[in-house]
N, C-alpha and C positions, 0 to 999 in steps of 0.2 A: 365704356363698353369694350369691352374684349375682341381682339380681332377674329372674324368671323369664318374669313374665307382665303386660308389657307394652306399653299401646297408644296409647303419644305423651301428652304431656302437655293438658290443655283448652286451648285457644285462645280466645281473644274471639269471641264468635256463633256460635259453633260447640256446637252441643247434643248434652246424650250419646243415645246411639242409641233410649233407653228412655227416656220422659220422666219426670219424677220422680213421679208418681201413679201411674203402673202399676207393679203389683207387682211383684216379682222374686226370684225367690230366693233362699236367703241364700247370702253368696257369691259374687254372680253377680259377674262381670267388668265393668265399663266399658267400652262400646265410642263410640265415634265414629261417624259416618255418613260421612264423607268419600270414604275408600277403599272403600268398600263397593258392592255391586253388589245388585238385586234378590233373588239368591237367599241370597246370606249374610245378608245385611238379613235376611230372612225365616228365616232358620236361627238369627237371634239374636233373633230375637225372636217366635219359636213360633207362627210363621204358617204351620203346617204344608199349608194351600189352596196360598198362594203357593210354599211350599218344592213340592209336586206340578209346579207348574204349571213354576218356572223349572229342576227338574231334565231336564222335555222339551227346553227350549232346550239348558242346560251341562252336563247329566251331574253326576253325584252326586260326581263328584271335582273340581269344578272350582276353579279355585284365585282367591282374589283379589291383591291388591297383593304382600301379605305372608308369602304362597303356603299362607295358610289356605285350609281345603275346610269347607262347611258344620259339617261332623260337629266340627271344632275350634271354631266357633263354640257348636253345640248344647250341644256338652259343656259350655263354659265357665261357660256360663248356667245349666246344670241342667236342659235340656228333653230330660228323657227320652223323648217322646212323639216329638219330632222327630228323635232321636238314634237309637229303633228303627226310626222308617221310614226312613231312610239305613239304615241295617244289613240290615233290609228290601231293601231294593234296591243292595243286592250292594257298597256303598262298603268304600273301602283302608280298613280297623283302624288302621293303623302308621304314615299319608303324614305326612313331616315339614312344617312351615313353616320360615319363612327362619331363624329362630331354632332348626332342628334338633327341636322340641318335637311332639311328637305329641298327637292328641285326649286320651288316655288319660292324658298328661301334664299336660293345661289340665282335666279333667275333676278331679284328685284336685289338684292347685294352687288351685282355688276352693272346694276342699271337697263336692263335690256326684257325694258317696257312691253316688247311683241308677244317676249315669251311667256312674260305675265300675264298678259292679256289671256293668251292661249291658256295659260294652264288655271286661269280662273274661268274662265267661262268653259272649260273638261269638267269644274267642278273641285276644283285643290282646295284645301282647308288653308284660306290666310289666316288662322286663329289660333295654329300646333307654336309651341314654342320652344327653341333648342335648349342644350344646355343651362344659359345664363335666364332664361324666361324669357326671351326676347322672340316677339312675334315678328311674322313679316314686314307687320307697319310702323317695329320700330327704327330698323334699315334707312327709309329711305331722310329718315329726321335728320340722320350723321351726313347722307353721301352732299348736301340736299338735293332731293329728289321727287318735288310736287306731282307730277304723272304719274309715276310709282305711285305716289302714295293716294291718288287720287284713284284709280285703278282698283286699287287697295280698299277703298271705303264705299268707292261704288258696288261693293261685294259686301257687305257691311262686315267687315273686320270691326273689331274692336278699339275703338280710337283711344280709348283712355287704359288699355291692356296695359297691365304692370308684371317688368320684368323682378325678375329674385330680386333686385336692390328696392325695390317698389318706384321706381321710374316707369311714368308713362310716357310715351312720345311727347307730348308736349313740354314735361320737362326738362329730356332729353334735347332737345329743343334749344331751348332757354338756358340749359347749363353749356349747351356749344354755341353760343350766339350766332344759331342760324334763323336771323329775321324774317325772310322770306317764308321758311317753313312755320314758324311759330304763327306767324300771320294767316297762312292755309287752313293751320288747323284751327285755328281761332274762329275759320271760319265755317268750318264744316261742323264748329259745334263741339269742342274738347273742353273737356272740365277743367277750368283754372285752377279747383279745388282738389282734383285728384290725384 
């Protein structure tokens, strides 16, 4: 599977968006400052005063470089707190970026299960798939990641969903000898056959 979720390699003097003393959740993503604009910047980095303030300017979907909207930021990082108040005020669930990837997609690819939570029970499609076909519940087969993925099928996502290569999570599975998850899903009823 193709790497999912990423954002440019580090560059000389160029600092990541989080400095290294502030904490962060596990998981969180790596971002850059570069492309970024005030409200993302604050969306990744749970400034939720600022995220108020620059939603009056841009609207809660507003997109930057890479045609991320805050909520793909929040998610990625884990700030649940920022990721309700976007949902809170009325933001897309499902807006792709240029990579095809939705919130809901960067939220269960960094592991940060809250925000999953949250953005399934708003109502987000775990069933859209990016680029390569690859749904939300095939994510967490690689990271391994049974919560996720459990989170995931409590919404009845599609357990045997086949990406472009016609890989289902459980093959995916199997072909990275992750035991643990093959076993999950084995048990929640995935087609050995499919």
């Amino acid at each position: 599977m193709k790497r999912i979720f990423a954002f440019g390699r580090k560059r000389k003097g160029q600092p990541p968006l989080a400095s290294a003393s502030a904490p962060r959740p596990a998981g969180a993503c790596d971002l850059r400052q570069k492309a970024l604009d005030k409200l993302h910047r604050a969306a990744a980095c749970d400034d939720l005063a600022q995220v108020r303030q620059g939603l009056k300017k841009r609207g809660v979907d507003g997109r930057d470089k890479a045609f991320r909207t805050p909520l793909h930021l929040a998610c990625a990082n884990g700030l649940a707190d920022v990721v309700t108040y976007l949902i809170e005020n009325k933001c897309e669930l499902n807006l792709v970026d240029n990579g095809n990837r939705w919130p809901l997609m960067k939220a269960v690819q960094c592991q940060q299960e809250k925000c999953v939570a949250i953005l399934l029970e708003h109502g987000a499609d775990p069933d859209l798939a990016d680029a390569d076909g690859n749904s939300a519940v095939h994510l967490p087969v690689i990271s391994p990641n049974t919560s996720a993925a459990g989170l995931l099928l409590e919404h009845n996502t599609g357990i045997d969903a086949q990406n472009k290569e016609g890989c289902a999570p459980l093959i995916l599975a199997v072909s990275e000898h992750q035991g643990e998850i093959v076993e999950f899903l084995l048990n929640k009823g995935a087609d050995v056959h499919a």
